[in-house]
N, C-alpha and C positions, 0 to 999 in steps of 0.2 A: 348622320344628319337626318332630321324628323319633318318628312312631307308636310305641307300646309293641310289644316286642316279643308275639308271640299268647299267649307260652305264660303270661306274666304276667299277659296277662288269665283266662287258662281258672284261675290258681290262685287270684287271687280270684270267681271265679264259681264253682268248686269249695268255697272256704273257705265262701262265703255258703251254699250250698245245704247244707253241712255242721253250720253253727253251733246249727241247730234240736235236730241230734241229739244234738251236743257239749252245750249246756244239757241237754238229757234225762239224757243219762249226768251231767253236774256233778248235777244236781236228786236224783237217784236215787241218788248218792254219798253226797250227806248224808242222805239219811233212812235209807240202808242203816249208816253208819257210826256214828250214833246210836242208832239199833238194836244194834248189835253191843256199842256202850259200853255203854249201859242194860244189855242182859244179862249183858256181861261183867262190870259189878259186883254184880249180882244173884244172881250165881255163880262168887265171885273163886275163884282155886284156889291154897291154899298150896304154897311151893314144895315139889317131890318127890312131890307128892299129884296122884291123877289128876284133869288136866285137863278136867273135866265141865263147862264151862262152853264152851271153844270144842269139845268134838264136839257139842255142843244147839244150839251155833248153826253149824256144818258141816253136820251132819245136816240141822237144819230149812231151813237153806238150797238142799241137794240136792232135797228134798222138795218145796220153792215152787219152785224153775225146772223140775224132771221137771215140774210142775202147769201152768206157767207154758208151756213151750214144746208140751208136749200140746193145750192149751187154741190156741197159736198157729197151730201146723200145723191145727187145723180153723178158720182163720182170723176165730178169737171175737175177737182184739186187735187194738188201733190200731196204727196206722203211726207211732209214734215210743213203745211200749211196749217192742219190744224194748232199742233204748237206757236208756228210762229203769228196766225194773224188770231184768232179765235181766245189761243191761251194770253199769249203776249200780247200783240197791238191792241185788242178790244180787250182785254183784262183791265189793259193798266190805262188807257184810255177814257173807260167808265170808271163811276167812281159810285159806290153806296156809299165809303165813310164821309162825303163830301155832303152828299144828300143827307145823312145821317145827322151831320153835325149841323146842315143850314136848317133841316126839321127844329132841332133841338132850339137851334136860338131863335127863330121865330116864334116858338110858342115860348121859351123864359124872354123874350124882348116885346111879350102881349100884343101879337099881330095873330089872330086868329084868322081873321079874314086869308090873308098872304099864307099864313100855313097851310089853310085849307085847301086853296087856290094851285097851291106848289106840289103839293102831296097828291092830289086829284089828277093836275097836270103831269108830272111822275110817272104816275102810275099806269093812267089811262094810254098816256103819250106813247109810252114803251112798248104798252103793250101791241098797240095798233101800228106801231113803227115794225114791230118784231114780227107780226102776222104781214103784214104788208113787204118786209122782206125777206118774207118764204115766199109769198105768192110771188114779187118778181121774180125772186131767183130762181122759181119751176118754169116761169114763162119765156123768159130773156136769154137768147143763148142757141 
């Protein structure tokens, strides 16, 4: 009988040591992507009209992971948090291809103004969400 090679074992002893996180991030998928559906029809957006439904949840997303990873670097969170809310809930939560694709059609449905408007807001929005939740999550706590 001919021992497994090593490296087969190190990839299941790697898979195993992995799986905990892998459910974190699966876990945190769903309650982020249920999230994003509830809002997103809470605040459908007719076509050509601005997107105000995924920048409140890009924005607020940016906002809970600056809060999120603030809070982590003073080492307030658990050791399978970053998987589940950072990878998972705010992964699948936010959305670029959403952003990506409402960019797209407002500029082929010749709304320049509203692309401008969206793309500015985006960008600007997140980022001041994201700076804003570092600075609470070093002060709050």
């Amino acid at each position: 009988m001919r021992a497994q090679p090593i490296t087969h074992r190190l990839n299941r002893t790697t898979l195993r040591r992995q799986l905990p996180g892998l459910a974190a991030v699966f876990g945190g998928g769903l309650v982020g992507s249920a999230a994003r559906a509830g809002i997103g029809s809470w605040l459908p957006t007719p076509v050509g009209h601005f997107p105000i439904g995924v920048l409140v949840i890009n924005v607020t997303g940016s906002f809970i992971l600056g809060l999120f990873l603030a809070r982590r670097e003073l080492a307030i969170t658990s050791r399978w948090s970053l998987q589940f809310w950072a990878i998972g809930v705010l992964g699948s939560f936010t959305t670029f291809s959403a952003f990506s694709l409402d960019v797209f059609r407002l500029l082929t449905q010749g709304r320049p103004l509203t692309f401008a408007g969206y793309v500015a807001a985006s960008l600007v929005g997140g980022l001041l969400a994201a700076a804003m939740g570092q600075r609470v999550g070093r002060v709050v706590g």
